[in-house]
TORMAR-282290 format. One record per residue (C-alpha): residue number from 1; residue in three letters; chain; x negated, y negated, z negated. Coordinates in steps of 0.001 Angstrom, whole numbers, always signed. Layout:
% residues N
NUM_ALA_A_X_Y_Z
...
% end
This chain:
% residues 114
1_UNK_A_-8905_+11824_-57462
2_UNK_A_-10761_+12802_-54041
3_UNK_A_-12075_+10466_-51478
4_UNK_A_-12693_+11106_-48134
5_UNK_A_-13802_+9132_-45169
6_UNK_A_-13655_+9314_-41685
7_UNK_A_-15026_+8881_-38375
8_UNK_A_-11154_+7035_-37487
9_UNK_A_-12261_+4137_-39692
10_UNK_A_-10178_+5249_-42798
11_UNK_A_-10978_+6206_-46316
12_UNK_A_-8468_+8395_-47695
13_UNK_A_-7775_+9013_-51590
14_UNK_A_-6767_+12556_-52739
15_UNK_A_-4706_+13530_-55597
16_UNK_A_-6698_+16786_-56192
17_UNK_A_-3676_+18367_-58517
18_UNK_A_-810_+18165_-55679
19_UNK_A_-3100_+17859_-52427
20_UNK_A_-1250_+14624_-51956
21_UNK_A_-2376_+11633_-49817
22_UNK_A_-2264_+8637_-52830
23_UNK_A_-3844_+5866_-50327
24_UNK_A_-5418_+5007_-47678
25_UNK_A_-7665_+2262_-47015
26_UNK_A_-8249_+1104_-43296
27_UNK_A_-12464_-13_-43064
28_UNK_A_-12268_-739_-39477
29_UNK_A_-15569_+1364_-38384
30_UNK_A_-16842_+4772_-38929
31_UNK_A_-17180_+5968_-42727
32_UNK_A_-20793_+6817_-43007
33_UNK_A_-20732_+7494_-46369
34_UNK_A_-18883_+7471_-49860
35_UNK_A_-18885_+8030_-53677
36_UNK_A_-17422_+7180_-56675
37_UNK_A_-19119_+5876_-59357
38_UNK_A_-19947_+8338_-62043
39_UNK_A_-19310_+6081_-65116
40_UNK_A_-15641_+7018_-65985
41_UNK_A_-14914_+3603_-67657
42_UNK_A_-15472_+1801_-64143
43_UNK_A_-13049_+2906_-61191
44_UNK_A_-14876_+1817_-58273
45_UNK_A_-16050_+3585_-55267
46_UNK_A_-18838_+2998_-52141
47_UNK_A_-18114_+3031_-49060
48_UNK_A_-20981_+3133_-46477
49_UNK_A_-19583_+1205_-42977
50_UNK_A_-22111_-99_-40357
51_UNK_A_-24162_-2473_-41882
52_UNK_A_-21895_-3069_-45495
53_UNK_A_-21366_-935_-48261
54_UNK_A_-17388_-2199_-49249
55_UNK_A_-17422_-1655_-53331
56_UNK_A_-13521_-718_-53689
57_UNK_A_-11199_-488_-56785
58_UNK_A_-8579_+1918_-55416
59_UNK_A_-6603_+771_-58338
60_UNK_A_-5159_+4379_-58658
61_UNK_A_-4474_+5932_-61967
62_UNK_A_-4520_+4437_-65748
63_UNK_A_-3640_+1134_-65538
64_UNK_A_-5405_-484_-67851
65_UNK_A_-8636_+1135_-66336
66_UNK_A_-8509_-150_-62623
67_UNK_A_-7556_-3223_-64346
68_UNK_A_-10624_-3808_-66345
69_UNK_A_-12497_-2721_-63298
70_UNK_A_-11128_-5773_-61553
71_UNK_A_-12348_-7458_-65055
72_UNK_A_-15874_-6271_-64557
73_UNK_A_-16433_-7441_-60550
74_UNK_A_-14805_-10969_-61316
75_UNK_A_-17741_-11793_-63610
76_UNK_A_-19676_-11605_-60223
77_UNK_A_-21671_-14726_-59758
78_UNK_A_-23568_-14953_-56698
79_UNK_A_-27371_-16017_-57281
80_UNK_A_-28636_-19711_-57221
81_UNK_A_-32063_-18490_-55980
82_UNK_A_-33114_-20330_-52717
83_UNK_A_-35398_-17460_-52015
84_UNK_A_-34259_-14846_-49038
85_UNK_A_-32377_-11575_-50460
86_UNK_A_-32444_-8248_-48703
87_UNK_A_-28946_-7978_-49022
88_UNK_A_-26077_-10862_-49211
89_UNK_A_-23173_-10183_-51604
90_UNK_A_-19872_-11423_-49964
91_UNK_A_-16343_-11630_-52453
92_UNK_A_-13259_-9942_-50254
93_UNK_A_-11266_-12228_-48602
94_UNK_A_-7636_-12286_-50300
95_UNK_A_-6234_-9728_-47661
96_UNK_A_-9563_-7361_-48261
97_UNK_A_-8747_-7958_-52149
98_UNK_A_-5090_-6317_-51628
99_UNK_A_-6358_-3605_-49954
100_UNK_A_-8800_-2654_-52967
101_UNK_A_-11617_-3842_-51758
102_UNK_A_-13196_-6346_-53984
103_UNK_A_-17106_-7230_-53249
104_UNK_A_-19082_-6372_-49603
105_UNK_A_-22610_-6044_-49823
106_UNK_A_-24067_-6906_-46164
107_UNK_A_-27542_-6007_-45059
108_UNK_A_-29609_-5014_-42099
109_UNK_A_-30090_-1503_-42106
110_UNK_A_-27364_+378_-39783
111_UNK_A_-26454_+3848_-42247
112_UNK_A_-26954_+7264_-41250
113_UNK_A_-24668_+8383_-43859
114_UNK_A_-27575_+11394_-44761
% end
């Protein structure tokens, strides 16, 4: 698989073998930035937006992979610490969750994407 995002607001995913269009994932503002995550037992990509970074299980592929990706990022627990964090970690709403994306990390910085 390929990703690829875009200044339309869209993060497209690439079957390299057959140049084929497998998905793609509507982010609502310019793609500043993107990449996969380079452990091959965890299917999840970043994708740099504004002032987020979505973390997004294409679920694309082996089954049983995407799945226990989905394991992995439902043991989330946010912190119980009342001190401030530099980021806030926000769980996709049900519609974000059926578009593959599964956790948003918000924080202040706007991306360059360089």
């Amino acid at each position: 698989m390929l990703s690829a995002g875009s200044d339309d607001g869209t993060v497209r995913f690439w079957e390299v073998c057959t140049a084929r269009c497998m998905k793609t994932l509507p982010v609502g503002s310019v793609v500043k930035s993107i990449a996969w995550n380079p452990n091959p037992t965890v299917c999840l990509v970043a994708v740099c937006v504004e002032q987020s970074v979505l973390l997004v299980n294409p679920c694309l592929g082996d089954k049983l992979l995407y799945g226990a990706t989905d394991q992995v990022l439902e043991s989330y627990v946010p912190p119980q610490e009342e001190r401030v964090q530099p980021v806030q970690w926000v769980t996709a709403t049900s519609e974000e969750h059926s578009r593959g994306i599964r956790l948003t990390v918000q924080h202040s910085k706007v991306g360059t994407g360089q």
